[in-house]
C-alpha positions in Angstrom: -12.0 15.8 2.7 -10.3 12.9 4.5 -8.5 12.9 7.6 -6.4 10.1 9.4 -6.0 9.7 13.2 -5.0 7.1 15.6 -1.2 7.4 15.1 1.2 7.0 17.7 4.7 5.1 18.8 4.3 1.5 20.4 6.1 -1.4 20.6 6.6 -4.5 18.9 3.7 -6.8 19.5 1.5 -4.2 20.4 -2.2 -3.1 18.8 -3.6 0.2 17.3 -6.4 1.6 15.8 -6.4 4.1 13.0 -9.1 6.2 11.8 -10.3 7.9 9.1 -13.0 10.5 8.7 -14.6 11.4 5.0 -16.7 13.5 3.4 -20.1 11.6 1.9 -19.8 13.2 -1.4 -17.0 10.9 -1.8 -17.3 7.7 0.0 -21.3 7.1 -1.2 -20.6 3.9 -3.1 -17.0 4.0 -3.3 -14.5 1.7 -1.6 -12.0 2.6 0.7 -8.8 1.6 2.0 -5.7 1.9 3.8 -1.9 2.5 2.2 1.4 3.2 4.2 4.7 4.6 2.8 8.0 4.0 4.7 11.5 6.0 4.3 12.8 5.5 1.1 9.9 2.6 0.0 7.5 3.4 -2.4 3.8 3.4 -1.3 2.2 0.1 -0.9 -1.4 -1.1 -0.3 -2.6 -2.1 3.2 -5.9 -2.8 3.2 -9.6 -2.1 1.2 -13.0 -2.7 1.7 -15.9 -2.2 -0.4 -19.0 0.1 0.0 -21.2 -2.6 1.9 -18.6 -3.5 3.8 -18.5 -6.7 3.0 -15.7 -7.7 1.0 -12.1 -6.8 1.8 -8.9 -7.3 0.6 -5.3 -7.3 2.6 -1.9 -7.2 1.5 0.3 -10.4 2.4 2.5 -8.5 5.0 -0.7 -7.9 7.1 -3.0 -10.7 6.3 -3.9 -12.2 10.1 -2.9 -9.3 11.4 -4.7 -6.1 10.4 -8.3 -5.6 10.2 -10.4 -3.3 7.9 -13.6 -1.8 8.7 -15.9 1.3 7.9 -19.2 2.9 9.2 -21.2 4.5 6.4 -23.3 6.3 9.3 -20.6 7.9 9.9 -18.4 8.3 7.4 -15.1 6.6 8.7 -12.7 3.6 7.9 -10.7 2.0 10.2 -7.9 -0.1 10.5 -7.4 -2.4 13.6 -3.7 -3.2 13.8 -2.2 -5.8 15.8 0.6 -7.8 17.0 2.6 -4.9 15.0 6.1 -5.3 13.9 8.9 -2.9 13.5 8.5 -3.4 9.9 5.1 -1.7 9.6 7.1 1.5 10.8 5.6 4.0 8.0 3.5 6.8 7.4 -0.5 5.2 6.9 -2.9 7.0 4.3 -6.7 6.4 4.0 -8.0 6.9 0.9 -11.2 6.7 -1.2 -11.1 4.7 -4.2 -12.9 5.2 -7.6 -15.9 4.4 -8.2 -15.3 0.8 -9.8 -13.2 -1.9 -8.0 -11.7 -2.2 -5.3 -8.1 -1.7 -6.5 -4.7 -2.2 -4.7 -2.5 0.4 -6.3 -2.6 4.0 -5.4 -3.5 4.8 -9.0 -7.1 3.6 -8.5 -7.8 6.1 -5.5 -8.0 9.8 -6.4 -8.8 11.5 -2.4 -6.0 10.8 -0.1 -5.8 12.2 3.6 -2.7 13.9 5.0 -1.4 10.4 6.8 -1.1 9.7 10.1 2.6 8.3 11.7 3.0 4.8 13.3 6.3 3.9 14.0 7.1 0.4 16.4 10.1 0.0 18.4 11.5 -3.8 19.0 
């Protein structure tokens, strides 16, 4: 129901993109966002953004630097990274939140997609 794209090595100081592809059944009215999990680290929150697209929320670590967006037309989220660091080296998951909210733990998001690898070399 949800797949992530856009992946890739790069090196410090460099951009991405990552996408994300849903169902409707599941993203009609529900916010979406954007986690990342690296070795031995739990799973944090990235980035969210509500159904209209018009509020959005960003962990401290990427504040300034990453950008949330999402086309209802088409049923994608996307996450414009730059001026990346070697610390955002994880594995990034788009996800699809619960109806209510816009929450920041992985708790409050019950579809994931598979994850997509970004790893940033100094």
């Amino acid at each position: 129901q949800l797949e992530a794209f856009g992946g890739g090595l790069v090196q410090a100081g460099d951009s991405l993109r990552l996408s994300c592809a849903a169902s409707k059944r599941i993203t009609s009215n529900n916010g979406m966002g954007w986690f990342r999990q690296a070795p031995g680290k739990e799973r944090e929150f990235v980035a969210g953004i509500n159904w209209r697209g018009d509020y959005t929320d960003y962990s401290n670590s990427v504040k300034g630097r990453f950008t949330i967006s999402r086309d209802n037309a088409k049923n994608t989220v996307a996450l414009q990274m730059n001026r990346l660091a070697p610390e955002d080296t994880a594995i990034y998951y788009c996800a699809v939140a619960r109806p209510s909210g816009l929450p920041t733990t992985s708790r409050g998001y019950p579809y994931w997609g598979q994850g997509t690898q970004v790893t940033v070399s100094s």
